[in-house]
SEMAR-802253 format. One line per field, with one value per residue: residue number from 1; x, y, z of N, C-alpha, C in turn. Coordinates in steps of 0.2 Angstrom, whole numbers, plus 5000, padded with zeros to 4 digits. Example, Ala and Ser with C-alpha at 12.3 -4.5 7.8 and 13.67 -1.06 7.14 Angstrom:
! SEMAR-802253
num: 1,2;
n_X: 5066,5064;
n_Y: 4972,4989;
n_Z: 5039,5035;
ca_X: 5062,5068;
ca_Y: 4978,4995;
ca_Z: 5039,5036;
c_X: 5066,5064;
c_Y: 4984,5000;
c_Z: 5039,5039;
! end
This chain:
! SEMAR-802253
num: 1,2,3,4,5,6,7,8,9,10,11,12,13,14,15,16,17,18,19,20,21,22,23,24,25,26,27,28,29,30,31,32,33,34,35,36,37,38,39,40,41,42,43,44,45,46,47,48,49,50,51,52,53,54,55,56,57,58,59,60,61,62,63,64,65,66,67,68,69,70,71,72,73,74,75,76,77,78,79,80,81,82,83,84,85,86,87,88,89,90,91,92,93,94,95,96,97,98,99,100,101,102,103,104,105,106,107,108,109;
n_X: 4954,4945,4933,4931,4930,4918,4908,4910,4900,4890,4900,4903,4888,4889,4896,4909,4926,4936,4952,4964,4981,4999,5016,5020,5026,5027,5023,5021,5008,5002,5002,4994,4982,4978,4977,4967,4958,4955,4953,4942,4944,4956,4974,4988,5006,5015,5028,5044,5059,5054,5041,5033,5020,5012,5022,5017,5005,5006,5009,5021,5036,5029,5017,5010,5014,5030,5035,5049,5049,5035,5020,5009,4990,4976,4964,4958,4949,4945,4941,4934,4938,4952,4955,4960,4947,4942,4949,4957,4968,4974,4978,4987,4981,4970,4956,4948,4933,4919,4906,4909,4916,4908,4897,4904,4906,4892,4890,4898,4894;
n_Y: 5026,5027,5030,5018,5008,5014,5010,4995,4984,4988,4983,4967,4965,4965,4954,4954,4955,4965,4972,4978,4982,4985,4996,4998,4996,4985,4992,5004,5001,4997,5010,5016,5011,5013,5026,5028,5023,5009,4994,4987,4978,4968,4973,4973,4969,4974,4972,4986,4982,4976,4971,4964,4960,4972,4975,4967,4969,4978,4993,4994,4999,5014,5027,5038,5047,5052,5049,5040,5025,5021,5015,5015,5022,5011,5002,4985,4972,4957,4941,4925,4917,4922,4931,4946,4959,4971,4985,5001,5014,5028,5045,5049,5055,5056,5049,5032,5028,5024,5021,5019,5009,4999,5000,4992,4980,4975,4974,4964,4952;
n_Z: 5050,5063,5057,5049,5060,5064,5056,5055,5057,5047,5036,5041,5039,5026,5024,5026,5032,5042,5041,5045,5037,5039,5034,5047,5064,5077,5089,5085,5080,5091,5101,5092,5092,5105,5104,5098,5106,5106,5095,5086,5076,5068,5067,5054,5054,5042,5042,5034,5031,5023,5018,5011,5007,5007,4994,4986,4983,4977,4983,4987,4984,4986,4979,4978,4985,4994,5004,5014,5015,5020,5015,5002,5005,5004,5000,4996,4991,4995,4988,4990,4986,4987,4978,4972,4972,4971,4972,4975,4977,4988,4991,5004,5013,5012,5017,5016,5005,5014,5009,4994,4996,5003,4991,4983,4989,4988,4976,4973,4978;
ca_X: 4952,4939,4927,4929,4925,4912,4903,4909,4894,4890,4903,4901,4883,4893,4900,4915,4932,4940,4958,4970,4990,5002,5022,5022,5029,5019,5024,5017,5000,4998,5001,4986,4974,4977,4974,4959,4955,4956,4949,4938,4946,4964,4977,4994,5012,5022,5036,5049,5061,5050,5032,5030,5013,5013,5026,5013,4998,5010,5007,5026,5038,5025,5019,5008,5017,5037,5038,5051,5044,5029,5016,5003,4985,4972,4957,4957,4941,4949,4935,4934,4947,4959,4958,4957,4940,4940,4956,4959,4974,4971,4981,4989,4981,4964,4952,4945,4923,4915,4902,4913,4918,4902,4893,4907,4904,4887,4891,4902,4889;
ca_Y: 5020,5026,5028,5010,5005,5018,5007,4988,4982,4986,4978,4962,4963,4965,4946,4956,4953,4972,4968,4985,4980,4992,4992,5000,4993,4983,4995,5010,4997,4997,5014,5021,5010,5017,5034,5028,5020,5004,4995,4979,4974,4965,4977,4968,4972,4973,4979,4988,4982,4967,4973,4958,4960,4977,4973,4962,4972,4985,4999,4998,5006,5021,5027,5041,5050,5052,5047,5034,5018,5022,5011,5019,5020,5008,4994,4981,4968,4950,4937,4919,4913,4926,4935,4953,4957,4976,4990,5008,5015,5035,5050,5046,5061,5055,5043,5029,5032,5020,5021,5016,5000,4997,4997,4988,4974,4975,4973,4958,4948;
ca_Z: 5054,5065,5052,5046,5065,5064,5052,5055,5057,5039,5033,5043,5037,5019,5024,5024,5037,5039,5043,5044,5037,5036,5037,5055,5070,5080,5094,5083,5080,5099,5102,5086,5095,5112,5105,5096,5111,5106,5088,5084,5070,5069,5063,5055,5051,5037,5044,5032,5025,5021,5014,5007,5006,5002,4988,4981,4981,4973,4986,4991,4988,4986,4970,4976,4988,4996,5011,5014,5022,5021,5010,5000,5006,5000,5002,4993,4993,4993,4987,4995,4982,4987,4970,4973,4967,4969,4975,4975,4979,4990,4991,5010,5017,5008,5022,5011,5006,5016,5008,4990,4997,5005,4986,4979,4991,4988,4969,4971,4982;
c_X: 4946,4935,4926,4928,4920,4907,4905,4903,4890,4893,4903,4894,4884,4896,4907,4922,4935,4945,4965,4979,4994,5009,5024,5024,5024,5018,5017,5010,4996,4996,4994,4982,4973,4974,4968,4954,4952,4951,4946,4940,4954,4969,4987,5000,5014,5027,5041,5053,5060,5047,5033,5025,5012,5015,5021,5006,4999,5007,5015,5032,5031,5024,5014,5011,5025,5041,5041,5047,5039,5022,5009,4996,4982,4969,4957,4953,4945,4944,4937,4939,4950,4961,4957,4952,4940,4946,4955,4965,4972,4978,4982,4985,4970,4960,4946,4937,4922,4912,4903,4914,4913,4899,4898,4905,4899,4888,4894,4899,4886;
c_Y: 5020,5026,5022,5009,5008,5010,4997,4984,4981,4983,4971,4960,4961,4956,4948,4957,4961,4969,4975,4982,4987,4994,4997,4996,4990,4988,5002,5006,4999,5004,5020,5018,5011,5024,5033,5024,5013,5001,4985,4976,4974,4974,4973,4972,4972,4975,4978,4986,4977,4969,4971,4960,4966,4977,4972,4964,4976,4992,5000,4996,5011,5024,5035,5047,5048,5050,5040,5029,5018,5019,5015,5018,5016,5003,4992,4974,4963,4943,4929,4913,4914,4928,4941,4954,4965,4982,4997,5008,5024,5038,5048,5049,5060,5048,5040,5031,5025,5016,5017,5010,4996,4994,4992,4981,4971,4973,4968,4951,4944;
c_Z: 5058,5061,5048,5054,5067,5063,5050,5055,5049,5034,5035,5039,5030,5018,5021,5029,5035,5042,5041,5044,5034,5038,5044,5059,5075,5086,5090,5083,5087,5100,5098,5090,5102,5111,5102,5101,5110,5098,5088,5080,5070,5064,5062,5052,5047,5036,5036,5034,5021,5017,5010,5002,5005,4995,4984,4979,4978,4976,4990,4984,4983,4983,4971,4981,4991,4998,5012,5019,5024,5014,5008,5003,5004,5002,4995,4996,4990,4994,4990,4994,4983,4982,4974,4966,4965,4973,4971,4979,4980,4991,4999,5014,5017,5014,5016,5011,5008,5011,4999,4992,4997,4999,4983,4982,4990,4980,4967,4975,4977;
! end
């Protein structure tokens, strides 16, 4: 997560909204960005036993790793319709490549 606010700025110049959702507690939310010392970009719930929205992008229940309630890592690029334009799904332990996103964005412009 710091190295997406590392490089916010390219993404914005991307004409791109980062938006970190993930089924934690809002309580846990607050608490990562205290330790990261706080973060410029929204971060949202999909508290367990819900993940909805997880559900739907199909990263829960968890398909690359074990851990219960815990939703698989992933970006996904969601175009102006709301289609998903471009997604990977990472290994949990795996920090997305910027720089991957980045050209994708730049390829769906």
């Amino acid at each position: 997560m710091s190295a997406i606010q590392a490089d916010l700025a390219k993404f914005a110049g991307a004409n791109a909204q980062v938006v970190g959702v993930n089924t934690d507690t809002v309580f846990s939310h607050i608490a990562f960005q205290k330790h990261l010392g706080g973060l410029k970009y929204p971060l949202a719930t999909d508290r367990w036993p819900y993940a909805q929205t997880a559900e739907a992008y199909g990263i829960f229940p968890p398909t690359k790793h074990q851990i219960p309630f815990v939703n698989d890592r992933a970006v996904f690029i969601v175009d102006k319709q709301g289609k998903i334009a471009w997604s990977k799904i990472y290994e949990l332990k795996q920090q997305p490549d910027n720089g991957e996103i980045l050209e994708a964005l730049k390829k769906l412009a």
